[in-house]
Backbone as CSV, one residue per row, in Angstrom:
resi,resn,N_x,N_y,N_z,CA_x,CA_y,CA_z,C_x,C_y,C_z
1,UNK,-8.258,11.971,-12.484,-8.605,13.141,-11.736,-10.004,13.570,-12.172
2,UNK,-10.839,13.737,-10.894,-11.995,14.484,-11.914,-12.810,15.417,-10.632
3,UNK,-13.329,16.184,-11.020,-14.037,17.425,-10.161,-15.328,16.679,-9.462
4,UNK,-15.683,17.191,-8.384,-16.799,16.537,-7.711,-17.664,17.460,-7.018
5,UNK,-19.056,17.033,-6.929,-19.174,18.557,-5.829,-19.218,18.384,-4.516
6,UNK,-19.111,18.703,-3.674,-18.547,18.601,-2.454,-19.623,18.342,-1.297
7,UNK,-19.697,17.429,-0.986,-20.922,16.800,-0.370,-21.019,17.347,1.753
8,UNK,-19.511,17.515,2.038,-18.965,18.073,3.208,-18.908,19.848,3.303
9,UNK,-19.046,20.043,4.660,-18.955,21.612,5.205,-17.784,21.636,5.447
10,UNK,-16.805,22.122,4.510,-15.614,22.467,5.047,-15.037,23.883,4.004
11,UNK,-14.232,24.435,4.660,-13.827,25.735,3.925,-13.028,25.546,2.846
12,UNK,-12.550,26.557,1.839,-12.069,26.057,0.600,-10.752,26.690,1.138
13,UNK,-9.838,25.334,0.414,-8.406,25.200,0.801,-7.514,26.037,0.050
14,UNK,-7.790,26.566,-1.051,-7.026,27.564,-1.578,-6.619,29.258,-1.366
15,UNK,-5.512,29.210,-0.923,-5.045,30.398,-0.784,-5.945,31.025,0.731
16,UNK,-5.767,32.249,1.086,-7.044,32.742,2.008,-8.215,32.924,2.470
17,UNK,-8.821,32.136,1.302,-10.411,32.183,1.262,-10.866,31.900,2.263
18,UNK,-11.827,32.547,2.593,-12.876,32.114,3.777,-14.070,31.566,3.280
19,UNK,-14.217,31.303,2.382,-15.587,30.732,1.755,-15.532,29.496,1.674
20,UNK,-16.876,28.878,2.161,-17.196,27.440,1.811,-16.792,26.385,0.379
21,UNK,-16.437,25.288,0.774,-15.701,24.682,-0.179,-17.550,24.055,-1.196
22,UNK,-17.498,24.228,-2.508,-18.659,23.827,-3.275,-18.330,22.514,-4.187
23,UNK,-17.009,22.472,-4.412,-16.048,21.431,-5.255,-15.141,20.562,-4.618
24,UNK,-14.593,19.519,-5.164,-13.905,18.698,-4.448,-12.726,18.043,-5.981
25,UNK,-11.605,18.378,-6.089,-10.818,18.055,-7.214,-10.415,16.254,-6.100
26,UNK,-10.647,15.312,-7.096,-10.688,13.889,-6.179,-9.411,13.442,-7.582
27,UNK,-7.918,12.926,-6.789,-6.977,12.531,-7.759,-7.443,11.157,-7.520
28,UNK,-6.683,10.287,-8.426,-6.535,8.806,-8.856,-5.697,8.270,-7.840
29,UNK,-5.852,7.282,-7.380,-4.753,6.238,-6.855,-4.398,7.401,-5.542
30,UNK,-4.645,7.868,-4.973,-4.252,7.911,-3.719,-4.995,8.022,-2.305
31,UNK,-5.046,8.192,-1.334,-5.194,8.240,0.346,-6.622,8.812,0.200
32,UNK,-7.378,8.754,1.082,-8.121,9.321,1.609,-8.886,10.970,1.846
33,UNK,-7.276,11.539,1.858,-7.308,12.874,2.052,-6.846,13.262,0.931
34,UNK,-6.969,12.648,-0.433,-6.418,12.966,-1.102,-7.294,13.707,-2.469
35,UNK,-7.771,14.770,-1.678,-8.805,15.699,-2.424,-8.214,17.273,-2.191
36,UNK,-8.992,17.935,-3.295,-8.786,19.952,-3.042,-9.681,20.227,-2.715
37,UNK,-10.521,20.663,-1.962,-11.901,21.597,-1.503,-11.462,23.004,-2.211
38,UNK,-12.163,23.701,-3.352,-12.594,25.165,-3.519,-13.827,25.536,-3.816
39,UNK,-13.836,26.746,-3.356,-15.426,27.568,-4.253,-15.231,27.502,-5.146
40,UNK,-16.632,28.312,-5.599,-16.642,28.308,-7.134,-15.404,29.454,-7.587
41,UNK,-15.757,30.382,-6.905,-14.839,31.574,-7.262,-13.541,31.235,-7.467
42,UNK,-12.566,30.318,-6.458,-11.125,29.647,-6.199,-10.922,28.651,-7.728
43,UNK,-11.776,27.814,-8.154,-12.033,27.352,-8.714,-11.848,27.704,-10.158
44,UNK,-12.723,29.215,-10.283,-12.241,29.420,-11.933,-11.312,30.666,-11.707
45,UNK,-10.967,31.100,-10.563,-9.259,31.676,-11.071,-8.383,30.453,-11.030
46,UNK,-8.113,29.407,-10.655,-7.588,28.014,-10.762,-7.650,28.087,-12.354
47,UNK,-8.305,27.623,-12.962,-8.990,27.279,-14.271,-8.298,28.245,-15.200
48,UNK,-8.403,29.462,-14.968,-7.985,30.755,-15.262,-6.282,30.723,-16.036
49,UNK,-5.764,30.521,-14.792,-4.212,30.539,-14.512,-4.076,29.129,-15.137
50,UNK,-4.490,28.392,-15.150,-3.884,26.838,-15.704,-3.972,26.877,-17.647
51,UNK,-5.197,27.575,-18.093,-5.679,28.209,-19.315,-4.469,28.823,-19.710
52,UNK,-4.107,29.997,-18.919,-2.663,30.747,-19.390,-1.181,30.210,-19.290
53,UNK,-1.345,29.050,-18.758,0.123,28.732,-18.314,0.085,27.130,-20.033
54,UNK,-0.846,26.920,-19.633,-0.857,25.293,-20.814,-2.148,25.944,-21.643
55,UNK,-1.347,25.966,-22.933,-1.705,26.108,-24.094,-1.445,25.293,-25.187
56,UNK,-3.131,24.396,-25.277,-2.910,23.356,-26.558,-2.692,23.432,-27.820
57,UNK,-1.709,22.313,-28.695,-1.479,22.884,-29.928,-2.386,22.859,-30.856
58,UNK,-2.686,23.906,-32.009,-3.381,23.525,-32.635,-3.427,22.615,-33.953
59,UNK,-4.151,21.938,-34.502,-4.117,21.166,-35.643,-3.565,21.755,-36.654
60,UNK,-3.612,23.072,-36.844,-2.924,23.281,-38.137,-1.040,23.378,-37.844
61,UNK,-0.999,23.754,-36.470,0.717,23.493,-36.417,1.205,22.088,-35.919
62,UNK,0.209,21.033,-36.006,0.880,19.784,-35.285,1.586,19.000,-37.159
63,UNK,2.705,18.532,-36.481,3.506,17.850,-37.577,2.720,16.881,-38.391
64,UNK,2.504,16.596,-39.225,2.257,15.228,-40.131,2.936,13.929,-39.946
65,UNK,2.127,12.881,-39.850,2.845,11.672,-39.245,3.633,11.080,-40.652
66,UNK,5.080,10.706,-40.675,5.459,10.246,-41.821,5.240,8.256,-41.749
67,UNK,5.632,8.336,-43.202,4.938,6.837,-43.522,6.286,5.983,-43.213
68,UNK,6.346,4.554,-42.336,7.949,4.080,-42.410,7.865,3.529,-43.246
69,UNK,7.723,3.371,-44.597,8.182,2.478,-45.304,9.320,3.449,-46.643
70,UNK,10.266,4.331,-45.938,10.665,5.081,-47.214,9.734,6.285,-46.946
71,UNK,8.767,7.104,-46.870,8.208,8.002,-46.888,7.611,8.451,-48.328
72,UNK,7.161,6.968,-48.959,5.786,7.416,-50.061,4.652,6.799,-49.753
């Protein structure tokens, strides 16, 4: 998946917006049509809400990998 900027005049597909699409989210492995058009604005409340929903762990709470041989 990776962000693109949007080379076409078309409106941004998220939610009600009436504003011109500036971005283009382009997935892997599929069709043709298989893009998101948003503004910028659509874009980082997107960003926004995805920030609050997935939250990475940090290094000091990720487990320690143990050793297989017995664990010394």
């Amino acid at each position: 998946m990776e962000v693109i900027e949007c080379k076409h005049n078309v409106k941004c597909e998220l939610g009600a917006c009436k504003n011109r699409a500036t971005r283009a989210v382009k997935f892997d492995r599929v069709g043709i049509r298989g893009r998101i058009f948003a503004c910028d604005k659509c874009l980082n409340e997107l960003y926004t809400a995805i920030g609050a929903a997935v939250v990475p762990k940090s290094v000091e709470t990720a487990r320690k990998k143990r050793a297989k041989d017995g664990g010394q």
